[in-house]
C-alpha positions, 0 to 999 in steps of 0.5 A: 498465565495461560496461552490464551491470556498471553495471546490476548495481552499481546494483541492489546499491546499491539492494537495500542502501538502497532508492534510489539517487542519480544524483550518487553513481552518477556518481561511484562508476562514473565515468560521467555522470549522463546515463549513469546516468539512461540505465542507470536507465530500462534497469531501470525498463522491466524493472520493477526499480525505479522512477525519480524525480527524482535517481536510483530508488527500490525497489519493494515487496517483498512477494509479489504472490499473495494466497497468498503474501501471506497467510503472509508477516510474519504477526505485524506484521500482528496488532500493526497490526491491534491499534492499528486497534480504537480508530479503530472504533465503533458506528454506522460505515460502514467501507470495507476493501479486499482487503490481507492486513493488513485481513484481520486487522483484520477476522478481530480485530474485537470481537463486540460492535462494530456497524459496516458493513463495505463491502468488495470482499474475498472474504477479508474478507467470509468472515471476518466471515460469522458475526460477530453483529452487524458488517453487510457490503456486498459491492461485486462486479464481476469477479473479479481472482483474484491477490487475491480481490477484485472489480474494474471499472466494477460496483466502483467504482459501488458504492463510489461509492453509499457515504459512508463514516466510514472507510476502512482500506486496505493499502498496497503502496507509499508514498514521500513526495513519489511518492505511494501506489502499487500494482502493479495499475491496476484495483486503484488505480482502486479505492482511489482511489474508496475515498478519494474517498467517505470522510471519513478513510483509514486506511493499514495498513503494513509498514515494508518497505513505506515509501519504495517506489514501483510503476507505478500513482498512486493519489494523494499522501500527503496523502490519509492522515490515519494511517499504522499500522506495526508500529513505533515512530512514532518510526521515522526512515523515517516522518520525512517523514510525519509532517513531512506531518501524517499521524497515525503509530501 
């Protein structure tokens, strides 16, 4: 069997499963494991996939555009939005970052709920401009115009100047032991401060997005106090955050 096919069954499989083992590849195009971690950082240089101990893991699925995130699983983004309501109250100091999923959060907050909004989201900002009585900070900087938000050194200061309550963040990425991660250095040097300056985290996700990997470190999954989903927290792929001691809802 050639490369090309091996690099091709291993795609398959991870397509189907969202990871892939070396010990089962060996077997399965009998070649050596030497072989397949060879074959597996052919497709993570490309950026197929993201290779870890034991074998590679998917990276998320979701659109990289602002615009083609916005449309996408429209309805999970409504059911998390509505269990983030309870976690705010009057008198917070909120951080939200520029994922679509906090857009809804924003675009639902009750009109009577007096809270700071501390954000570095155009999309966010406009959607809470009317609201009567929810403050906003903009945290500007230079415009990273793949997701209306604002990046850099003039970031980052600024949400280094707040103690924050909270901070409610979509996730692109999150694997158990690989940690959060995102597609987009300058947007991980973000959350990171975003984590950094608040006493509990919020990471709103998809279950698309569980178990997946990108290129850039944000930090480890221990950093989140609660995952929200659009599923059960029963679910079998949240077995291993809850094991952590991360609030699942």
């Amino acid at each position: 069997m050639v490369r090309e096919e091996r690099l091709q069954i291993i795609l398959d499989h991870l397509s189907k499963d969202n990871k892939v083992m070396l010990a089962e590849l060996s077997e399965k195009l009998n070649v050596s494991e030497d072989t397949v971690r060879r074959d597996i950082k052919v497709l993570a240089d490309q950026k197929l996939l993201t290779a870890v101990r034991g074998g590679a893991v998917a990276h998320s699925p979701i659109p990289h555009h602002y615009r083609a995130r916005e449309k996408h699983d429209v309805a999970s983004k409504k059911v998390i939005a509505s269990k983030v309501l309870s976690f705010l109250k009057d008198g917070q100091v909120v951080l939200f970052d520029g994922g679509t999923s906090t857009l809804a959060v924003a675009e639902s907050l009750p009109d009577d709920l007096r809270i700071t909004v501390v954000t570095n989201s155009f999309p966010v900002a406009n959607a809470l401009e009317d609201h009567p009585t929810v403050e906003v900070i903009f945290a500007g900087g230079r415009l990273y115009k793949s997701s209306f938000t604002t990046i850099g050194h003039e970031t980052i200061n600024a949400f280094r100047n707040i103690r924050a309550d909270l901070c409610i963040f979509g996730i692109c990425s999150v694997h158990p032991t690989i940690g959060i991660t995102t597609r987009d250095y300058e947007e991980a040097e973000i959350k990171k401060t975003m984590i950094e300056v608040s006493k509990e985290t919020i990471a709103l996700s998809t279950l698309e997005k569980i178990n997946k990997a990108d290129p850039y470190y944000i930090g480890p999954v221990t950093q989140l106090d609660t995952i929200i989903t659009d599923v059960s927290p029963d679910d079998e792929e949240l077995s291993a955050y809850r094991e952590a001691g991360i609030n699942i809802i």
